[in-house]
N, C-alpha and C positions, 0 to 999 in steps of 0.2 A: 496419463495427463489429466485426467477426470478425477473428480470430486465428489463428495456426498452429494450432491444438490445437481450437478448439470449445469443444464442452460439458465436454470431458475436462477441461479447464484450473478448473471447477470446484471440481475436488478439493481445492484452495489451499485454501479455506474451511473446510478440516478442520481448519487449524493453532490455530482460533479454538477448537476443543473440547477442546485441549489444557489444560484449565485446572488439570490438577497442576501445571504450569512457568509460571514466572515471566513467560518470555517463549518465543517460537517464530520461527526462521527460514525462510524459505520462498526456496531458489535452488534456480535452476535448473539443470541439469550445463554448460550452455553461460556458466555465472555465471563472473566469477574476483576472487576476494575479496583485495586488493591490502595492507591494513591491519588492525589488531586491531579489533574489532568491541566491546572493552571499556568505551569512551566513550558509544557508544548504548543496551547492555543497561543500561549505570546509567543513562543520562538515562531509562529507563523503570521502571526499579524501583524506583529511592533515589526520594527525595521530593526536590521542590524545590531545596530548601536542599540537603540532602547531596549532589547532582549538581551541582551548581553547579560545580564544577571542569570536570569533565565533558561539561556543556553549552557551557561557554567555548572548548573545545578542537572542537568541532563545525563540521565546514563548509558554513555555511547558503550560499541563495542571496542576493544583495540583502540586504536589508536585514529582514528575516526574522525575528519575534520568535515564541520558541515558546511554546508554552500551558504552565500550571502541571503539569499531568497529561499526560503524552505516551504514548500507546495506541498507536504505530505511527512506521515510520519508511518509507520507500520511496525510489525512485526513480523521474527522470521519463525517458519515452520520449524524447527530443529529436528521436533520429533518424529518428522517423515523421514529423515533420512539416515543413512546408516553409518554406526561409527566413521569418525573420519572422513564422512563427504559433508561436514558442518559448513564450508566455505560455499557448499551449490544449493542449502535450502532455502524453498522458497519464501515467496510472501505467504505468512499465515492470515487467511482473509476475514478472521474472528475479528479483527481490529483494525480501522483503518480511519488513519482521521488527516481531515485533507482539505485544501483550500478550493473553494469549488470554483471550478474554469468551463466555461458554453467548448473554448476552443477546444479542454481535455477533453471533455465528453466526447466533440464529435470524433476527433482524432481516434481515442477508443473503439464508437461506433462504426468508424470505418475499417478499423484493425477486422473486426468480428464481422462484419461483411464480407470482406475480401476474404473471408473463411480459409488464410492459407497457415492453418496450424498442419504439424508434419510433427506428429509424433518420435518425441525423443529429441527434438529438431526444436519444437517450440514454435511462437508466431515470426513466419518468415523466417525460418528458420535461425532466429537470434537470440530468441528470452524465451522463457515459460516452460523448459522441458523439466521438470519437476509434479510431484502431486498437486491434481488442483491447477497447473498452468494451461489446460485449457478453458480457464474459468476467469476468473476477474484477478487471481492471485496472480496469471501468467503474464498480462498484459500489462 
């Protein structure tokens, strides 16, 4: 369940306190950002309706319908995981761009206090049992 980084790798969670800004991006320096990121900050800011261009122009996986309210966007690890388990990898925590919430935060912070990760098992045993999901990518 651990990560390069550890407990360090926590600090991601700080981007969720950022709640002057509309939204907050979280890469990593090993990140390389290929395209404008313009399409995503409006699918999380505009409402609905007004990103609806925006959302169209989005490259989902499959068949992939998104929620009215979009709070986050990410990426998946692909390359931790082994042929054919594509459908269980996780969050890749090189990139994470998110609407910052006091309530996620704390919510998070109390995930990681009640310290009930269970290896293989995940937090509470529900999410996170993948590389990394003892970390921010798990929660």
């Amino acid at each position: 369940g651990a990560s390069c980084c550890g407990a360090k790798e926590f600090i991601k969670l700080y981007a969720y306190a950022l709640v002057n800004h509309p939204v907050a991006v979280i890469l990593d320096l090993d990140s390389l950002i290929l395209k404008p990121l313009d399409d995503l900050i409006d699918s999380i800011i505009l409402g609905e309706v007004e990103a609806l261009e925006a959302r169209k122009r989005l490259p989902l996986h499959g068949d992939l319908e998104l929620p009215k309210k979009i709070d986050a966007f990410y990426t998946r690890d692909y390359n931790m995981v082994n042929p054919g388990g594509e459908e269980y990898a996780g969050v890749q925590g090189g990139f994470l761009m998110l609407r910052p919430s006091e309530e996620a935060f704390e919510e998070y912070i109390d995930i990681i206090l009640e310290g009930n990760y269970v290896e293989g098992q995940g937090w509470g045993g529900k999410y996170g049992y993948f590389f990394g999901g003892m970390q921010i990518q798990g929660i």
